[in-house]
C-alpha positions as CSV (number, residue, x, y, z in Angstrom):
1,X,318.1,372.7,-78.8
2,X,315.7,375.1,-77.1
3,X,315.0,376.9,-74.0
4,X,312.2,377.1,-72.1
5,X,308.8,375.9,-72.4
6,X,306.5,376.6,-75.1
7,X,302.9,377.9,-75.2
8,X,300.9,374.9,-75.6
9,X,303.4,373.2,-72.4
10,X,302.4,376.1,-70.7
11,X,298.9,376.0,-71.2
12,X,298.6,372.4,-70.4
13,X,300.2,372.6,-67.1
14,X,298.2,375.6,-65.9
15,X,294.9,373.4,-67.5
16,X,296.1,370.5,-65.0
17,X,296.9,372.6,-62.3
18,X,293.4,374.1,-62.1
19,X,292.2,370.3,-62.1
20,X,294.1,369.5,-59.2
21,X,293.0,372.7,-57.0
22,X,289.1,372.1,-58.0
23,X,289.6,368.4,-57.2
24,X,291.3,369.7,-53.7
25,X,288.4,372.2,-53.3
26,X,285.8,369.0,-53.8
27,X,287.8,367.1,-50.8
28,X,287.5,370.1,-48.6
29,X,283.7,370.1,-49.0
30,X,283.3,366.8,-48.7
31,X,285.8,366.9,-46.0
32,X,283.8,369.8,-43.6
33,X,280.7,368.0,-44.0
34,X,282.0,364.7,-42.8
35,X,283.0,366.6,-39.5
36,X,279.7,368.3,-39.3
37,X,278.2,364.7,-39.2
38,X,280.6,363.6,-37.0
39,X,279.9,366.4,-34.7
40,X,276.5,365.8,-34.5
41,X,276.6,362.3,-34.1
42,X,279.2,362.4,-30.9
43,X,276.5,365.1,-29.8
44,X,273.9,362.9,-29.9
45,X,275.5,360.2,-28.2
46,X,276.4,361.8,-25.3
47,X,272.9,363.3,-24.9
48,X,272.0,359.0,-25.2
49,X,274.5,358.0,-22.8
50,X,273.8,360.6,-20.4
51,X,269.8,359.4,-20.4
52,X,271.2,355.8,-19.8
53,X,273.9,356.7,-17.1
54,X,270.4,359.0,-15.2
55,X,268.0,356.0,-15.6
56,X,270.6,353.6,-14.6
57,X,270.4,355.5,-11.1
58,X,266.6,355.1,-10.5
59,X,265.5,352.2,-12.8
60,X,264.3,349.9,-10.1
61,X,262.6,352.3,-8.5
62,X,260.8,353.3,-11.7
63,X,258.1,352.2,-13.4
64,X,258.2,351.0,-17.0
65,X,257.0,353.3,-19.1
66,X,258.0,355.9,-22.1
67,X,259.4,359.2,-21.9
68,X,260.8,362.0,-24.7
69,X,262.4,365.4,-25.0
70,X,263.7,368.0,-27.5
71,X,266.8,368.5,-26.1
72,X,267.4,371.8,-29.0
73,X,269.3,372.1,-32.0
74,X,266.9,369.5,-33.5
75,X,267.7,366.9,-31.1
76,X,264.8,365.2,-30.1
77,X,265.0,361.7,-27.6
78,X,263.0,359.0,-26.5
79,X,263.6,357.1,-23.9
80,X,262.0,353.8,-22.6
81,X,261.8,351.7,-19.4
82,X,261.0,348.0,-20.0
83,X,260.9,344.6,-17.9
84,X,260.3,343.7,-14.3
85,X,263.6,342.1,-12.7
86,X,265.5,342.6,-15.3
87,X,265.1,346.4,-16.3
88,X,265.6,347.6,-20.4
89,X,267.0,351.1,-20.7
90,X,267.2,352.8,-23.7
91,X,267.5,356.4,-25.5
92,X,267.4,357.1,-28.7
93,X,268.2,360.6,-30.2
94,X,267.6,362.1,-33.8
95,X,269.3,364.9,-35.0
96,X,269.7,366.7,-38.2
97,X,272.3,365.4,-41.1
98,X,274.0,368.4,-43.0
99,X,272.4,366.9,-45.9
100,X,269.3,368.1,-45.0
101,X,268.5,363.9,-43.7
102,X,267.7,362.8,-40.3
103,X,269.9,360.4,-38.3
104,X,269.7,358.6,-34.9
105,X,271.8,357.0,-32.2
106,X,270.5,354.7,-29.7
107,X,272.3,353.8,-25.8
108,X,270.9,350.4,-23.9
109,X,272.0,349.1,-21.4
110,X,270.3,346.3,-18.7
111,X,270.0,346.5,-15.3
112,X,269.0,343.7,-12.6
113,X,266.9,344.8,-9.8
114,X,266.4,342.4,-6.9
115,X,263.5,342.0,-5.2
């Protein structure tokens, strides 16, 4: 019997070892960007929901009609009033992907004005 491990054992373990970390390092990237997106997308959102909750407020007393904003950090949003007794809101915002790709999230929500 011997002792120890020989070269080749050696060198094959080390060979699957570096295998592993790169394959780790490839789930960390992939990983970070998935939060990025994330980030961004929750961002956006709230910047939609906030539009909503504001035109909720005065949408009877508004008039249909179109509005938009660059909010910054590549945000842009466009909102729009719609119907008569029955009022449309909506807001959509795009934003940047870390990909380089542009994304968007949209809020609506209805509200009845009586007459």
């Amino acid at each position: 019997m011997r002792n120890g491990f020989s070269l080749v054992e050696a060198l094959v373990a080390l060979a699957l070892f570096q295998i592993a970390m790169l394959a780790l390092a490839a789930t960390t990237i992939v990983a970070a960007r998935d939060i990025g997106s994330a980030t961004r997308r929750s961002r956006a959102l709230t910047i939609a929901a906030q539009r909503v909750e504001q035109m909720r407020l005065t949408a009877c007393r508004d008039t249909p009609g179109l509005g938009a904003l660059s909010v910054g950090g590549g945000y842009r949003e466009h909102w729009r009033i719609d119907g008569a007794a029955i009022r449309s809101l909506s807001d959509s915002v795009t934003f940047p992907q870390p990909t380089g790709r542009e994304s968007w999230v949209t809020a609506r929500a209805d509200v009845l004005c009586q007459p």
